[in-house]
C-alpha positions as CSV (number, residue, x, y, z in Angstrom):
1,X,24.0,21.7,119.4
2,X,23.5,24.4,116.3
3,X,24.3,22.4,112.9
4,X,27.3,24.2,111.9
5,X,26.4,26.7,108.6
6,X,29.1,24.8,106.1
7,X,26.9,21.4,106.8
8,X,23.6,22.8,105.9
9,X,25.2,24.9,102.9
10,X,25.9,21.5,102.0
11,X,22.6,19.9,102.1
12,X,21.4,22.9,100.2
13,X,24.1,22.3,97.8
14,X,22.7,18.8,96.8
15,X,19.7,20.7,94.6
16,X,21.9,22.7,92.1
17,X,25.0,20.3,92.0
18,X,22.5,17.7,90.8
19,X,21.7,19.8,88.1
20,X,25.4,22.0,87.5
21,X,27.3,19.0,87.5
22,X,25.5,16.9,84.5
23,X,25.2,20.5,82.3
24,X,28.0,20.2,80.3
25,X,27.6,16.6,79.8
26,X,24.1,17.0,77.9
27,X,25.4,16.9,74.5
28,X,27.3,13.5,75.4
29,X,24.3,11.8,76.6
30,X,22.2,12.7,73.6
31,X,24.7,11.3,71.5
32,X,25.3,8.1,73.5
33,X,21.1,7.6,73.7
34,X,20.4,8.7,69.9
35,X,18.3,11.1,70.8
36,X,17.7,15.1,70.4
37,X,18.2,18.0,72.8
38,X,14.5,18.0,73.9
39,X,14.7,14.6,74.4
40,X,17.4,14.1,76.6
41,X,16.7,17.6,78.5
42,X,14.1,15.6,80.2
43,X,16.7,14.4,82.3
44,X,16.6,18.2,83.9
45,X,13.2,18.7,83.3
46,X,11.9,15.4,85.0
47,X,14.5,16.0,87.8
48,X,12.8,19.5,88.8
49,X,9.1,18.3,88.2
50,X,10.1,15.7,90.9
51,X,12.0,18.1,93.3
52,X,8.5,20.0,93.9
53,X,6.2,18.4,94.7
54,X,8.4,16.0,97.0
55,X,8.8,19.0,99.1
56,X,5.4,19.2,100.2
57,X,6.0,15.5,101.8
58,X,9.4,16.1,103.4
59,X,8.2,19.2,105.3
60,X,5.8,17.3,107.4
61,X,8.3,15.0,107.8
62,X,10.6,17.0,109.0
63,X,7.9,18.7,111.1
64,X,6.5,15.3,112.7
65,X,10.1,13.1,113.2
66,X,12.8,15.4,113.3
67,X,14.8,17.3,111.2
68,X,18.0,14.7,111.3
69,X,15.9,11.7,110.4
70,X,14.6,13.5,107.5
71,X,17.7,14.4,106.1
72,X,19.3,11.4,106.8
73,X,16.7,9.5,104.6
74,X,16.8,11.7,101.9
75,X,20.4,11.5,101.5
76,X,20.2,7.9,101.5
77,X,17.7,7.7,98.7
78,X,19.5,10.4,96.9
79,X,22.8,7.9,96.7
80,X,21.0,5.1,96.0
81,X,19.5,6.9,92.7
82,X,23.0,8.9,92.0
83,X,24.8,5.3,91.5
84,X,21.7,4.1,89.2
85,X,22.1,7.0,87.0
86,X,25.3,6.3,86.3
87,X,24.5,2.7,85.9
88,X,21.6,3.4,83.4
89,X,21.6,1.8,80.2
90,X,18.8,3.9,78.4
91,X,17.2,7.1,78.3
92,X,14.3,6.1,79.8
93,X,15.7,4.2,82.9
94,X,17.9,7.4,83.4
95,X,15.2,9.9,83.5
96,X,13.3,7.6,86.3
97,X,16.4,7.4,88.3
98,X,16.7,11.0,88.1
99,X,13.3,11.4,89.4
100,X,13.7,9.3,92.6
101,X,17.1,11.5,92.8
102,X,14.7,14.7,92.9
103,X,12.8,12.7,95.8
104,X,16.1,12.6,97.6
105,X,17.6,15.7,97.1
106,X,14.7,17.7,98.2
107,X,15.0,16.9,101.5
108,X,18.2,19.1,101.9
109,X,16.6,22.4,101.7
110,X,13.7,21.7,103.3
111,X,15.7,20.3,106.1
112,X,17.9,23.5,106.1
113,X,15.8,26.4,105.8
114,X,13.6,24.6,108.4
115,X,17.1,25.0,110.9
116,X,17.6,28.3,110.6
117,X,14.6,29.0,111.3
118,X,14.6,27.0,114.7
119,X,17.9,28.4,115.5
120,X,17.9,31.8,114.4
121,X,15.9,35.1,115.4
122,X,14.0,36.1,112.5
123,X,16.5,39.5,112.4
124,X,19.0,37.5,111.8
125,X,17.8,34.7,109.7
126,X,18.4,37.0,106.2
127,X,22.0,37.3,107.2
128,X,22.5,33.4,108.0
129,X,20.5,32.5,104.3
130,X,22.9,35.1,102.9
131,X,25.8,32.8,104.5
132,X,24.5,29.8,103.4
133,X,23.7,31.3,100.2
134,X,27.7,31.7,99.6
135,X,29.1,29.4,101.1
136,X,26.9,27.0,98.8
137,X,27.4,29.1,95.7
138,X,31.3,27.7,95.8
139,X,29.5,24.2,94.8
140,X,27.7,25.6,91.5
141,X,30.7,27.2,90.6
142,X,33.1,24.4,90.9
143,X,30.8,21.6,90.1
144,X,29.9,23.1,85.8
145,X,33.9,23.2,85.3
146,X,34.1,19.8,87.1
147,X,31.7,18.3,85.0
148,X,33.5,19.5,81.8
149,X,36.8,18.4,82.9
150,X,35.5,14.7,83.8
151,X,33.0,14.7,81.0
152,X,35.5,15.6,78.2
153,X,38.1,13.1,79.8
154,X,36.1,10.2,81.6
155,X,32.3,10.3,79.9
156,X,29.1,11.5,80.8
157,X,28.6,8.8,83.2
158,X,31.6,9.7,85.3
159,X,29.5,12.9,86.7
160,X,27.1,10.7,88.6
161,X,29.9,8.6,90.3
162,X,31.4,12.2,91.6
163,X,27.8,12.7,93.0
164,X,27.8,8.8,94.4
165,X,31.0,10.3,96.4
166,X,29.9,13.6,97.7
167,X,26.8,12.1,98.8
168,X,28.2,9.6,100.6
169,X,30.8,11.9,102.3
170,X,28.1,14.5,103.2
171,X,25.6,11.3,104.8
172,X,28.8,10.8,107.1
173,X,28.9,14.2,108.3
174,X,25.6,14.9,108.4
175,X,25.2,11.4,110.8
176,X,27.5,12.8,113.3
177,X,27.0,16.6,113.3
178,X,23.4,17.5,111.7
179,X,22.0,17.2,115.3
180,X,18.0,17.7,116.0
181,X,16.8,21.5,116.3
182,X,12.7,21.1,116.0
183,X,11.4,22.8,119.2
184,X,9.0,19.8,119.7
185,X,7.6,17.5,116.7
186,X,4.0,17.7,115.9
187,X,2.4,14.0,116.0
188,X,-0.4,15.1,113.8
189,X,2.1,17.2,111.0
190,X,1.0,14.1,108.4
191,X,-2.5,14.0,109.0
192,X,-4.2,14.6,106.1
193,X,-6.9,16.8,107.4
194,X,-4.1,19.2,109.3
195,X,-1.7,19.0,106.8
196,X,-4.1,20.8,104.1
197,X,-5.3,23.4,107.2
198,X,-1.5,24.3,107.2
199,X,-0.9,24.7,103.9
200,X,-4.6,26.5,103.6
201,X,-3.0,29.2,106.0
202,X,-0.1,29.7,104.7
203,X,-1.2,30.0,101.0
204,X,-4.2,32.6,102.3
205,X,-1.1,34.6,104.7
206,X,-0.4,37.2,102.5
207,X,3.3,38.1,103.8
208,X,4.8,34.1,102.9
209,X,2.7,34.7,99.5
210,X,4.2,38.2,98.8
211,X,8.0,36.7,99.5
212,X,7.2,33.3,97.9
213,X,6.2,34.9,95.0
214,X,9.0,36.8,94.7
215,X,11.6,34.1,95.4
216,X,9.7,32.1,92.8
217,X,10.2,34.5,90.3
218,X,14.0,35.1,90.2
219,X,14.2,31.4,90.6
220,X,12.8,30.7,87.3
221,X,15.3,33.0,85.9
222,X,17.7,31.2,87.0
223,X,16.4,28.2,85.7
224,X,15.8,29.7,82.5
225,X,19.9,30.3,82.0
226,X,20.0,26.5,83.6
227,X,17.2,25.3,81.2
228,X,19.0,26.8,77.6
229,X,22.8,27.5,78.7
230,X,24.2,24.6,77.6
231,X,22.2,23.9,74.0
232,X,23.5,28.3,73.4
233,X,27.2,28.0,74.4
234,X,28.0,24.6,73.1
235,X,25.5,24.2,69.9
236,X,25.2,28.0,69.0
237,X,28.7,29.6,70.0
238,X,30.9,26.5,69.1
239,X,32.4,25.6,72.8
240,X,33.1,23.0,74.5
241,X,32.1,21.0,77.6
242,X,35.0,22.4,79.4
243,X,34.3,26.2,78.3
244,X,30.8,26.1,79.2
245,X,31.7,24.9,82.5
246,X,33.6,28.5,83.0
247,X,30.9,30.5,81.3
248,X,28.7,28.9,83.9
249,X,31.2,29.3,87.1
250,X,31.3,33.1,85.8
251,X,27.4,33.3,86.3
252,X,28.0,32.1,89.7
253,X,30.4,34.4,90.4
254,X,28.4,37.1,90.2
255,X,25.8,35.0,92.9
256,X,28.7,34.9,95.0
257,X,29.4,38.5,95.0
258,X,26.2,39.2,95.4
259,X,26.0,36.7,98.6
260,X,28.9,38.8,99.8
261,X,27.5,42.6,99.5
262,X,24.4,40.8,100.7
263,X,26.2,39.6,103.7
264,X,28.0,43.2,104.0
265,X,24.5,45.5,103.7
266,X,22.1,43.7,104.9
267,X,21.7,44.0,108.4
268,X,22.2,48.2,107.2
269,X,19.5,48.0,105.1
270,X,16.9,46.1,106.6
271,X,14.7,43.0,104.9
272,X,12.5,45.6,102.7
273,X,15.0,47.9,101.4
274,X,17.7,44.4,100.4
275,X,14.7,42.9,98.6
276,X,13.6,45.9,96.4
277,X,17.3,46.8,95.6
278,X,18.0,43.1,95.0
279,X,14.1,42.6,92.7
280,X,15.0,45.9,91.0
281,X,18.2,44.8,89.9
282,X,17.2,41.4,88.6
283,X,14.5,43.5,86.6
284,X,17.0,45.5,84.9
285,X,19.7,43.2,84.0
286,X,17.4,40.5,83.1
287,X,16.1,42.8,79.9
288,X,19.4,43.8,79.7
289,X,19.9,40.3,77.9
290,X,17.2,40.6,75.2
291,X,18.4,44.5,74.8
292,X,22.1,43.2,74.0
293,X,21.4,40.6,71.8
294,X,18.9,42.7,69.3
295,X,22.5,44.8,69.9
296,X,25.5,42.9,69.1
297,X,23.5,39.8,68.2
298,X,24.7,36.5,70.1
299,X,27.9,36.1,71.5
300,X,29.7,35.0,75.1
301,X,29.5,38.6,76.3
302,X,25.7,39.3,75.3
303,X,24.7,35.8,76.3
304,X,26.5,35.6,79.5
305,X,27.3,38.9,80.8
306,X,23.4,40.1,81.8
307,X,23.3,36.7,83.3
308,X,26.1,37.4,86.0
309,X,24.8,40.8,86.6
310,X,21.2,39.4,87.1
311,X,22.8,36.5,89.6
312,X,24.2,39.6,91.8
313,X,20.6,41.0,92.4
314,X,19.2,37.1,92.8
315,X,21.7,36.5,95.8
316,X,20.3,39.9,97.5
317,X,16.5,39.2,96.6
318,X,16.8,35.5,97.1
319,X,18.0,35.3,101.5
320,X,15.6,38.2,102.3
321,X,12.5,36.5,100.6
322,X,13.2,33.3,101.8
323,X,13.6,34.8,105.8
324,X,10.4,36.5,104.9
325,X,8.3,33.8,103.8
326,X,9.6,31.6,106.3
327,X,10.0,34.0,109.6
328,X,6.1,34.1,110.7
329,X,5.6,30.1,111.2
330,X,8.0,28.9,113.6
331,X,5.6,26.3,114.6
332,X,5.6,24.6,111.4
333,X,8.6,26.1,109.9
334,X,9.3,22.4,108.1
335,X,5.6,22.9,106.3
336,X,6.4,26.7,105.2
337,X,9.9,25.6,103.9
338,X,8.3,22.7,102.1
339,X,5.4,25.1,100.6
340,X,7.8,27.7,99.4
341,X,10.3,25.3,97.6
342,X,7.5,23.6,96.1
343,X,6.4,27.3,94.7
344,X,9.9,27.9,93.6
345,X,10.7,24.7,91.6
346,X,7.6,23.9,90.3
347,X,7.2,27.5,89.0
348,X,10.9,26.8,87.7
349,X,10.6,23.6,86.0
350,X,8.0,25.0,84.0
351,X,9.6,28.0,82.8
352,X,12.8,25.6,82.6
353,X,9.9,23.1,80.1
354,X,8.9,26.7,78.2
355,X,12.4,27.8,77.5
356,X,13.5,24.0,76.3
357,X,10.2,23.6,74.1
358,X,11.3,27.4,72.2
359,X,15.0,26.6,72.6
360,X,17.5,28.7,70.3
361,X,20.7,28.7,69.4
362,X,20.9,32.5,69.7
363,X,19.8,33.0,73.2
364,X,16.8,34.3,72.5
365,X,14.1,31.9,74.2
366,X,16.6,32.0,77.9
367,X,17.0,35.8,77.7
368,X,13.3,36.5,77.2
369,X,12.1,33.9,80.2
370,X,14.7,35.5,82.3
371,X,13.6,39.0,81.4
372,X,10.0,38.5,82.0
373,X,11.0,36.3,85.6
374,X,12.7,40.0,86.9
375,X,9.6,41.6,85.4
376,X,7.2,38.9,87.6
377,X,9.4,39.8,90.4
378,X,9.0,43.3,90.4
379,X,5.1,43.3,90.0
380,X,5.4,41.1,93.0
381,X,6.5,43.4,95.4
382,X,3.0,45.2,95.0
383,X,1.9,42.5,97.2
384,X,3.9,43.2,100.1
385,X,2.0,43.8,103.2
386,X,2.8,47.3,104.5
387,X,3.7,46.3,108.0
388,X,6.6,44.0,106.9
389,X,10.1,45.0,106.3
């Protein structure tokens, strides 16, 4: 039985909910911890450090017991650290627990690309990300004005309890309809010496590092809005928990739409064509940011607007590099998953660390990072190998 598309949306979901969610409540838990907004945005930066490397555990997992026990597990853990978070009486104690949430949360991607990839032919695997890719946009969207709303009205701590409950609603469903898909498992996927061979080959295949390289790089844009967003709109342009949550739903919105031309063009258009037009785009409106704000200087419109126009070009680079990076290895499709989110938020976290450590109240430091992630992308598409596409 195919997992249905909603449920693995879902799992995916877990990754940017865990971030979206707490956004607007980072000025709330500096204040409540004493401390600064370096200090306390190592609650996103420890989070993402974890989510990385984690991945490159969970694909051999996945690979040598199953996808369903896998993701099972992970949501387990995931709960576990969501109710110590919002338990956590210090800094310190809640940046661990959000590290052991990253080790929990990783799992859901892993698990899902790794799916679609045993249940879809490689033509069609683009469109099905692109699915996935709106159908989980709806939780970013909702989950920033969410966390303003109970933030301004309940607390910070209040966020983590909503995660408590849409964890343990999605561990439910995902025990009765997330059903095994892996062809066969691998008995030897955690063996040290063949679990370095396969990641040897897939780092020296130069098609999965062409398309990891550019799904890495409009990732870290998109962390770079995640990593400064809330210190601009709330410190710099004066708004509150609640408004930043709909400047940040508005960001999604244009991922969405872009999911949905994505889902309209690309089977028109072809792998090759969608990721150029979707890289090309990113490029421009990421220096469209920097451009506006030596402009107009900093407001919601230059701060914002190149963001959403950026996110329509990341939802129709984003599907088509993943499919490519992904498509050649169905017989360790959990390891190329793992590999490639590992690339992606470990690349992210530390543009996410660069942004924070240069942070503004202008803008400036998350519209350059975003404008030089496009710029990485493009470059990147030098490295596709002629024959793909």
């Amino acid at each position: 039985m195919i997992p249905p598309v909603w449920l693995l949306a879902a799992l995916v979901s877990l990754g940017p909910l865990s971030t979206d969610l707490y956004l607007p409540a980072l000025p709330a838990i500096a204040a409540a911890f004493g401390t600064d907004a370096a200090g306390v945005q190592w609650t996103l930066s420890g989070y993402l450090l974890a989510f990385a490397p984690a991945q490159l555990v969970y694909g051999p997992l996945a690979d040598r017991f199953g996808r369903r026990p896998a993701a099972l597990g992970g949501l387990a853990l995931y709960l576990a650290a969501s109710a110590a978070c919002a338990l956590a009486p210090g800094l310190g104690l809640l940046i661990v627990a959000r590290v052991v949430q990253a080790l929990g949360a990783c799992g859901g991607p892993v698990v899902a690309r790794a799916v679609v990839r045993d249940t879809t032919d490689p033509p069609r695997a683009a469109a099905v990300y692109a699915t996935i890719a709106g159908l989980m946009s709806l939780a970013p969207a909702v989950g920033p004005v969410l966390g303003g709303v109970v933030t301004q009205e309940f607390g910070w701590r209040a966020t983590f309890w909503l995660l408590v409950g849409f964890t343990a609603l999605l561990l439910a469903a995902s025990g009765v309809r997330l059903a095994e898909t892996a062809p066969r498992l691998d008995p030897d996927a955690l063996a040290p010496a063949r679990l370095v061979a396969a990641y040897r080959a897939l780092a020296c295949h130069r098609g999965f590092l062409a398309h990891a390289a550019i799904a890495t790089a409009t990732y870290t844009g998109l962390f770079c809005f995640i990593s400064g967003s809330s210190h601009v709109v709330q410190t710099g342009l004066g708004l509150g928990p609640r408004d930043f949550g709909f400047v940040f739903a508005a960001v999604v919105g244009g991922y969405l739409l872009g999911s949905l031309v994505a889902r309209q063009i690309s089977s028109r258009l072809g792998v090759r064509r969608m990721l150029r037009l979707g890289v090309v785009w990113c490029f421009l409106c990421g220096w469209a940011g920097p451009a506006a704000l030596a402009r107009a200087g900093p407001s919601l419109a230059t701060v914002a607007l190149p963001v959403v126009l950026y996110m329509v070009g990341f939802a129709l680079a984003q599907p088509n590099a993943q499919s490519g990076a992904i498509a050649p290895f169905p017989h360790m499709a959990g390891r190329a998953s793992a590999l490639l989110g590992f690339l992606q938020w470990g690349l992210a976290a530390l543009g996410g660390l660069i942004v924070a450590a240069l942070l503004d109240t202008a803008g400036w430091a998350m519209a350059v990072g975003i404008a030089l992630s496009g710029t990485a992308a493009l470059a990147s598409l030098a490295l596709l190998p002629r024959e793909t596409g």
